[in-house]
Wavefront OBJ file of the C-alpha trace (Angstrom):
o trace
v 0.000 0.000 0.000
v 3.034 2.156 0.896
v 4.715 1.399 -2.558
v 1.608 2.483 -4.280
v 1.022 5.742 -2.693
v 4.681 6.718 -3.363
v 4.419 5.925 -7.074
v 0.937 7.935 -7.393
v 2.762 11.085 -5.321
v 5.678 10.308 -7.468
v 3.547 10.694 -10.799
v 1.781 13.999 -9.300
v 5.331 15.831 -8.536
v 6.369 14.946 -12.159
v 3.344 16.406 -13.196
v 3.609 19.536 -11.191
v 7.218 19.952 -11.964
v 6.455 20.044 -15.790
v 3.626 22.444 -14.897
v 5.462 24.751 -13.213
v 8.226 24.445 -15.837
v 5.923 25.435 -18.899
v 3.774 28.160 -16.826
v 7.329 29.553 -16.375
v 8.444 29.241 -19.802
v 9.403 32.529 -21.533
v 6.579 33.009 -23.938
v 7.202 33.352 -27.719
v 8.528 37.077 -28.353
v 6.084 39.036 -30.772
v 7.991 41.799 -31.444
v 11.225 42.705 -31.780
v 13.279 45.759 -30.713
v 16.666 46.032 -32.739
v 18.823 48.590 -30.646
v 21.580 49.635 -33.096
v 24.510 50.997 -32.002
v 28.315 50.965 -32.671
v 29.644 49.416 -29.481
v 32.670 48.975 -27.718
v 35.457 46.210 -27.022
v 34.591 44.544 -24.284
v 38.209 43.316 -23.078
v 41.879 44.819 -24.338
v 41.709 41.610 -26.688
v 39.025 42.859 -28.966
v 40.110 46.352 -29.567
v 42.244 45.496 -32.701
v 39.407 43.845 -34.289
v 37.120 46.520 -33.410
v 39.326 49.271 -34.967
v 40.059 47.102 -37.492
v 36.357 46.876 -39.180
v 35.247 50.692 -38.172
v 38.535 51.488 -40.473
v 37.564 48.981 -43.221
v 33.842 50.699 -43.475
v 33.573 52.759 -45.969
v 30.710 54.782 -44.449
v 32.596 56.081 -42.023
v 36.317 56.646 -43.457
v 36.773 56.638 -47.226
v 40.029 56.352 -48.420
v 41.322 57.134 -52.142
v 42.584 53.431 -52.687
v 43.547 50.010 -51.015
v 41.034 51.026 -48.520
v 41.531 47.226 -46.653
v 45.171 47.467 -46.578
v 45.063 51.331 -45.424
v 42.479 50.354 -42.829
v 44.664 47.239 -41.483
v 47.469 49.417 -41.345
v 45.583 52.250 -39.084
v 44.271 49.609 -36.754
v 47.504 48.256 -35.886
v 49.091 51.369 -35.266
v 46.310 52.902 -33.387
v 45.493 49.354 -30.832
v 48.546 49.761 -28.111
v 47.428 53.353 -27.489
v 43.305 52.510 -27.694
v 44.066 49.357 -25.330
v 46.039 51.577 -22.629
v 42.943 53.617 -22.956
v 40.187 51.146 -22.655
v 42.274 49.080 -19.369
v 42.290 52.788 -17.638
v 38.381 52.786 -17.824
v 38.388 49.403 -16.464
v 39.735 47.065 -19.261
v 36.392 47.654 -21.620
v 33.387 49.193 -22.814
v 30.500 49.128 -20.878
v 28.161 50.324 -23.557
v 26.829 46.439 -23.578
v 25.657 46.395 -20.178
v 23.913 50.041 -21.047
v 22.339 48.447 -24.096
v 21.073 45.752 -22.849
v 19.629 47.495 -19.540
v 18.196 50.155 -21.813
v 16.648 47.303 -23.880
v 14.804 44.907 -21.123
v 13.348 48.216 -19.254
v 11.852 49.702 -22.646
v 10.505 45.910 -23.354
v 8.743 45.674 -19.800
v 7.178 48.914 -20.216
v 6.105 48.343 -23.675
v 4.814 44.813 -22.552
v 2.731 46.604 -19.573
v 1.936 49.648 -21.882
v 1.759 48.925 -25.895
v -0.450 45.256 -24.818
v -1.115 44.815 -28.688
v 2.466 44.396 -29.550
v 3.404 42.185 -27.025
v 5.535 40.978 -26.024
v 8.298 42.446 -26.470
v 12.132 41.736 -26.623
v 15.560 43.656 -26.789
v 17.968 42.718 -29.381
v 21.568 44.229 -29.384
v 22.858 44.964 -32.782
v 26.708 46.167 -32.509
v 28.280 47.616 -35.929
v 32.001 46.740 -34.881
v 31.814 44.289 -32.032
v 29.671 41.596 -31.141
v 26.877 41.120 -30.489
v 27.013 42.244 -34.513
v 23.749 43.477 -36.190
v 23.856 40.590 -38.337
v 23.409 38.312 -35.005
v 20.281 40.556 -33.594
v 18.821 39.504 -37.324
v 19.488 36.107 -37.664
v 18.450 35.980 -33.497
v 14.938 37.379 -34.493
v 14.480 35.300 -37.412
v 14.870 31.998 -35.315
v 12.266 33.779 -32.628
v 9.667 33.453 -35.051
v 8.813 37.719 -34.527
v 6.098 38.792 -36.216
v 7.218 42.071 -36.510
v 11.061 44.287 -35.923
v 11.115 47.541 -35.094
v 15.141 48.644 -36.030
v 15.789 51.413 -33.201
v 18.719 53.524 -33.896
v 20.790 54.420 -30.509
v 21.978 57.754 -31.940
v 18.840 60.219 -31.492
v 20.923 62.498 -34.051
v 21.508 60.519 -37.800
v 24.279 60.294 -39.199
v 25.647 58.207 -42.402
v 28.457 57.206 -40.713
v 26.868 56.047 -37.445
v 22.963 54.969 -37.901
v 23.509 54.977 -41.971
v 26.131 52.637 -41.435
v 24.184 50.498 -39.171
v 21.394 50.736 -41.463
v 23.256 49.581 -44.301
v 24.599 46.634 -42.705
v 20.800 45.610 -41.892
v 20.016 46.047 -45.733
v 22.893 44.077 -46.578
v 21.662 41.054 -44.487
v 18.366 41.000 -45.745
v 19.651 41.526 -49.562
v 21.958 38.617 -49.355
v 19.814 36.393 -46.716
v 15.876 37.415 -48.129
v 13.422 38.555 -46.058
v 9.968 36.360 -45.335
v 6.618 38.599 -46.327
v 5.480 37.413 -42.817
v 8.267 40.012 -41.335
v 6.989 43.252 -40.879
v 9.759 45.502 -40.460
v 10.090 49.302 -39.880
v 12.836 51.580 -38.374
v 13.602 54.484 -36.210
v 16.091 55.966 -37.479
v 16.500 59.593 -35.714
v 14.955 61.200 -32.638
v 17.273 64.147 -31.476
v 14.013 66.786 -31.375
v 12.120 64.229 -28.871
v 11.109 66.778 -25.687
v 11.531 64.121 -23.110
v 15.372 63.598 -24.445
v 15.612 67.355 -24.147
v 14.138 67.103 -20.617
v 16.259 64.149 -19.741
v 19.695 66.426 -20.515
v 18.173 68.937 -18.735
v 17.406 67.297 -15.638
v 20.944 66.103 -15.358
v 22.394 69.401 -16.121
v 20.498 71.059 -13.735
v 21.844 68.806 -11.064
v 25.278 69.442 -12.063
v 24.860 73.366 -12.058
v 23.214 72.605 -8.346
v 26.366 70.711 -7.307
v 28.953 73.995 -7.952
v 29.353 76.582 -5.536
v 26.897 79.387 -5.778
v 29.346 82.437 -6.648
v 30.341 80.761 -10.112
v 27.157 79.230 -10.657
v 25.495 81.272 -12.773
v 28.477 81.983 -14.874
v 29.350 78.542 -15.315
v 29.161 77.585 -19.202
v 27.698 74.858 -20.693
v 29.695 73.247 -22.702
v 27.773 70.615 -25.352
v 30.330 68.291 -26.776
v 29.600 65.966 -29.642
v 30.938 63.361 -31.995
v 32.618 65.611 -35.098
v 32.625 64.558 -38.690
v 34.962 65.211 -41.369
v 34.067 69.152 -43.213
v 33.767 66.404 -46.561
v 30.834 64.488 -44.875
v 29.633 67.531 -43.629
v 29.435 69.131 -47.055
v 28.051 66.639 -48.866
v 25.090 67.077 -46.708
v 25.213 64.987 -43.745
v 22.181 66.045 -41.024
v 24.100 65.257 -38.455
v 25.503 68.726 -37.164
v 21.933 70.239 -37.516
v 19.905 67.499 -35.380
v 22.731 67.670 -32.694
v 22.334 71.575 -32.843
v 18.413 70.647 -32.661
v 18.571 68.512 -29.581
v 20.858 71.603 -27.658
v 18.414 73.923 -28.608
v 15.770 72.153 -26.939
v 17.586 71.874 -23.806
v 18.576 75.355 -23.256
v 15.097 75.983 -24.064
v 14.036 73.660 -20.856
v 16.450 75.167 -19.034
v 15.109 78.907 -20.059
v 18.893 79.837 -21.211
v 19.647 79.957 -17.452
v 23.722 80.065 -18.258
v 26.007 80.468 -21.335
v 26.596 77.810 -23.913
v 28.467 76.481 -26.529
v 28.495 73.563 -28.880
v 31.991 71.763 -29.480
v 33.126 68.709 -31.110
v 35.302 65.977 -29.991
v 37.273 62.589 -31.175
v 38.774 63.993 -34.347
v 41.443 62.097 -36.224
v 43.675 62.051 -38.737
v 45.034 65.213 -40.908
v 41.802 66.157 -42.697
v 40.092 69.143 -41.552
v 36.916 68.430 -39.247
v 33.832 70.024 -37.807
v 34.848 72.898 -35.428
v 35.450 74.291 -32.929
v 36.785 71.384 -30.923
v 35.774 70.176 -27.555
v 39.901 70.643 -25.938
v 41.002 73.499 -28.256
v 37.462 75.398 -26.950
v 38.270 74.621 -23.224
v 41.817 76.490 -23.274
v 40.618 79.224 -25.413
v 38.302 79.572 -22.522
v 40.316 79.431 -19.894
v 42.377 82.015 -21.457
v 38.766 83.916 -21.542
v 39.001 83.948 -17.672
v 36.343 81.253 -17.204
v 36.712 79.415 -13.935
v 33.590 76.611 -14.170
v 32.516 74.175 -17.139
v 29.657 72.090 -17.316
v 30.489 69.446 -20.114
v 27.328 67.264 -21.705
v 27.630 64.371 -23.923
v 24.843 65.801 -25.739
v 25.305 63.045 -28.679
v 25.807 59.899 -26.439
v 22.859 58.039 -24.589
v 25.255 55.660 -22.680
v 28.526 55.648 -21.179
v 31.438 54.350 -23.117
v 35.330 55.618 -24.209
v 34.384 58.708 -25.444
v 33.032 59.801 -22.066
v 34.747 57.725 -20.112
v 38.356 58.773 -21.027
v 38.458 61.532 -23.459
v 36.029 63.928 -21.495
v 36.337 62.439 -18.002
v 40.401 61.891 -18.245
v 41.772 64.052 -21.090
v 39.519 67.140 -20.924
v 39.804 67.280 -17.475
v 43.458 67.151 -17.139
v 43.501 69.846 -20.253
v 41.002 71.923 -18.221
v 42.769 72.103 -15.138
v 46.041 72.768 -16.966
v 44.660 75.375 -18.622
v 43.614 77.324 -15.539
v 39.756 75.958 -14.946
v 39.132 75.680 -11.751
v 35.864 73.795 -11.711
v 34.881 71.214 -14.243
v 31.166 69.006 -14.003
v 30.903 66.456 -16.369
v 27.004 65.359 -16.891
v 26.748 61.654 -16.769
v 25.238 60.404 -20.280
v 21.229 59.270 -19.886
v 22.280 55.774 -19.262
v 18.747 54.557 -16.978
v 17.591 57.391 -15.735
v 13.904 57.136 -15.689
v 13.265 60.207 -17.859
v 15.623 58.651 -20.954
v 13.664 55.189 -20.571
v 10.600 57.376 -20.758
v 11.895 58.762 -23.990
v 12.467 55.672 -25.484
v 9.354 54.005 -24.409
v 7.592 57.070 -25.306
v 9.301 57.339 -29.038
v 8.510 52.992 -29.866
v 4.906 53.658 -28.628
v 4.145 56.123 -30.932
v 6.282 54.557 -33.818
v 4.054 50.902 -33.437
v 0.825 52.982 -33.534
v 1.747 55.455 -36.414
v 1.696 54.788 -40.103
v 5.135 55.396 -41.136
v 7.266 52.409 -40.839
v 10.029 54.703 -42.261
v 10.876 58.149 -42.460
v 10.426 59.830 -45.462
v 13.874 61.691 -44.808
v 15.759 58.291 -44.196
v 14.774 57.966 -47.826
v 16.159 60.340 -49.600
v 19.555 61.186 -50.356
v 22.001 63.472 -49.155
v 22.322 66.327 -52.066
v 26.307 64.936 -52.665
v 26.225 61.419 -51.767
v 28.721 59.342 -53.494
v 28.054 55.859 -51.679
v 25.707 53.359 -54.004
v 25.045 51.324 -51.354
v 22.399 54.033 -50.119
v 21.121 54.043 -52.996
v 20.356 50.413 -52.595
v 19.379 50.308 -49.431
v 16.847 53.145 -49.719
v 14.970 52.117 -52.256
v 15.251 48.717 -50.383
v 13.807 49.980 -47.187
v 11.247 52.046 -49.352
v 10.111 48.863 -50.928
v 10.139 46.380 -47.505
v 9.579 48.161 -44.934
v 5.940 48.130 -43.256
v 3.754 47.874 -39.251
l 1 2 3 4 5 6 7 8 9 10 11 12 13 14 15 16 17 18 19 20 21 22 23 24 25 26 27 28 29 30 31 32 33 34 35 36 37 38 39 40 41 42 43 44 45 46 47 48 49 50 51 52 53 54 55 56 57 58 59 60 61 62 63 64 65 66 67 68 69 70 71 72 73 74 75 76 77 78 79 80 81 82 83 84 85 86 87 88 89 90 91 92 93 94 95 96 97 98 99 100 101 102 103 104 105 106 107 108 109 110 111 112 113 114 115 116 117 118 119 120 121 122 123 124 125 126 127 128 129 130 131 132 133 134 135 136 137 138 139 140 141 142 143 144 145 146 147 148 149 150 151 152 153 154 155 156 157 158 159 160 161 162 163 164 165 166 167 168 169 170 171 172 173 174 175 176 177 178 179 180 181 182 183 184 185 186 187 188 189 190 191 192 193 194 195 196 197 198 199 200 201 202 203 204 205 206 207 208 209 210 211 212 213 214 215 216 217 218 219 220 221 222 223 224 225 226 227 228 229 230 231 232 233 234 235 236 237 238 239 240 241 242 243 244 245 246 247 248 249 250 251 252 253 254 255 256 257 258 259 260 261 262 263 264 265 266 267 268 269 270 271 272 273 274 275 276 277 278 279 280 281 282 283 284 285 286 287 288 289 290 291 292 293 294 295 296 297 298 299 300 301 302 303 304 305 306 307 308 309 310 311 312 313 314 315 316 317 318 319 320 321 322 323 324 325 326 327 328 329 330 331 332 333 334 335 336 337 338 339 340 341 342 343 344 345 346 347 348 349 350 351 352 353 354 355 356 357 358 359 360 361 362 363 364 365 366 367 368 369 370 371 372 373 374 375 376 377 378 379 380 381 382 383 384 385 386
């Protein structure tokens, strides 16, 4: 009798076991979220390889021949001193960790909030470093998703940051197909978004709080942003406009409460660039007689090198060389709640609207001279749909 009762229990705990294990199962995602971004190494290891593909993509550096072997060359030469930088910020980028916690809170809200849609899940799609945009595709594909929403990172366009992302994700499709059961559709720029604008001006409000109250007031803002080349720039990229956009906005939250200035950062090479830059403009400032900066990574929406080392570590020790005496750095939007509104705000509106793509991600720049946007244009003209 004893024997029996332990093999009927036994049965019932199997049963309740696989229960609980399918009740628990992560349900089938419905739609996707593709956040595009460039990314970072994530140990000393990678950097070469990372350098080595943004320097072999053509929509960010063009060179006049042997644009592989230039590119190889550059990389090499440029990884001992990129590596020292990346293992003084702690040995790698932690724009991963950002993405991904950006990517799971924007996919509970929109679970909790956009019902019809859901649910919802996060897929990281690196340019340079893996996770690679190509992975994020094929990842989706496998899910079964009814539908992808491709979410540019950069809230200001550019060709050689979200147009190169973009581009890959044509590419994939173009070479791999895509099934007429995929409804795809893209956001591909959001720098004039007033919760973004509120978001930067939140934090710089807390960093103007944080000085002392007898340079407060005098204390400039500094905006610092990504440059481009002057040839990118002329042949029509938006880029320098939408970042101009976005500062507007803030100062316009923040009722033009203290002087600012837009700069531009992370040039290289010898060809002339977008102006005035971000460590030229801090000692021509200094010899000004200003004593306070406020500096805002009004182009970045996560922390990573460019904040990390070159405004946290180079400007600073430029600044204080120079003769600054005070110098804030506002932390990029990372979590903070108003940013994750933005974004959750921004994919609502995209899933309910009827524009799966912008009519300016369609056209042209007046002076482009890359036929892959050609392609990939028309391409997204022709396939993309909600």
């Amino acid at each position: 009798m004893f024997s029996k009762h332990s093999l009927i229990f036994g049965v019932l705990a199997r049963k309740c076991t696989q229960f609980a294990y399918y009740s628990t199962k992560v349900p089938k995602p419905k739609t996707a979220i593709v956040m595009l971004n460039m990314g970072g190494p994530q140990c000393v290891d990678q950097v070469y390889d990372y350098l080595h593909r943004i320097m072999t993509d053509r929509d960010v550096i063009q060179f006049p021949f042997a644009q592989d072997m230039l590119g190889e060359w550059i990389a090499k030469r440029r990884t001992p001193e990129v590596q020292k930088k990346y293992s003084e910020i702690g040995g790698g980028s932690p724009i991963l960790k950002w993405t991904k916690l950006q990517g799971d809170l924007l996919c509970k809200r929109l679970d909790k909030e956009h019902p019809e849609t859901a649910p919802h899940k996060p897929y990281v799609g690196f340019r340079y470093v893996s996770p690679f945009t190509e992975e994020a595709l094929v990842n989706l594909i496998r899910d079964g998703v009814e539908r992808a929403v491709i979410f540019s990172q950069y809230p200001q366009y550019s060709c050689a940051t979200s147009g190169s992302s973009l581009n890959m994700v044509y590419k994939y499709f173009r070479d791999n197909g895509i099934s007429n059961d995929l409804k795809l559709s893209i956001i591909d720029r959001w720098s004039v978004h007033p919760l973004l604008a509120k978001c930067f001006a939140e934090l710089i409000r807390k960093e103007l709080q944080s000085l002392p109250e007898d340079v407060r007031k005098d204390a400039l803002i500094l905006f610092s942003a990504h440059s481009l080349p002057l040839k990118a720039v002329n042949r029509g990229d938006s880029y320098p406009s939408e970042v101009g956009c976005t500062v507007q906005l803030v100062m316009w939250d923040l009722q033009y409460c203290n002087p600012y200035q837009l700069v531009w950062q992370s040039k290289v090479g010898p060809l002339p660039w977008l102006g005035p830059f971000t460590d030229q403009s801090v000692k021509s400032y200094a010899q000004q007689g200003k004593k306070a900066l406020v500096v805002v990574p009004i182009a970045f929406v996560n922390e990573h090198i460019e904040t990390l080392h070159e405004l946290d570590i180079e400007l600073v020790e430029d600044a204080k060389k120079a003769g600054i005496e005070i110098i804030r750095r506002v932390p990029a939007p990372n979590d903070h709640p108003l940013f994750i509104d933005t974004i959750v705000d921004l994919v609502k509106h995209h899933l309910k609207s009827n524009l799966p793509v912008s009519p300016k991600l369609l056209n042209r720049c007046p002076h482009c001279e890359n036929p892959i946007c050609i392609e990939s244009k028309k391409w997204f003209g022709q396939y993309c749909r909600l």
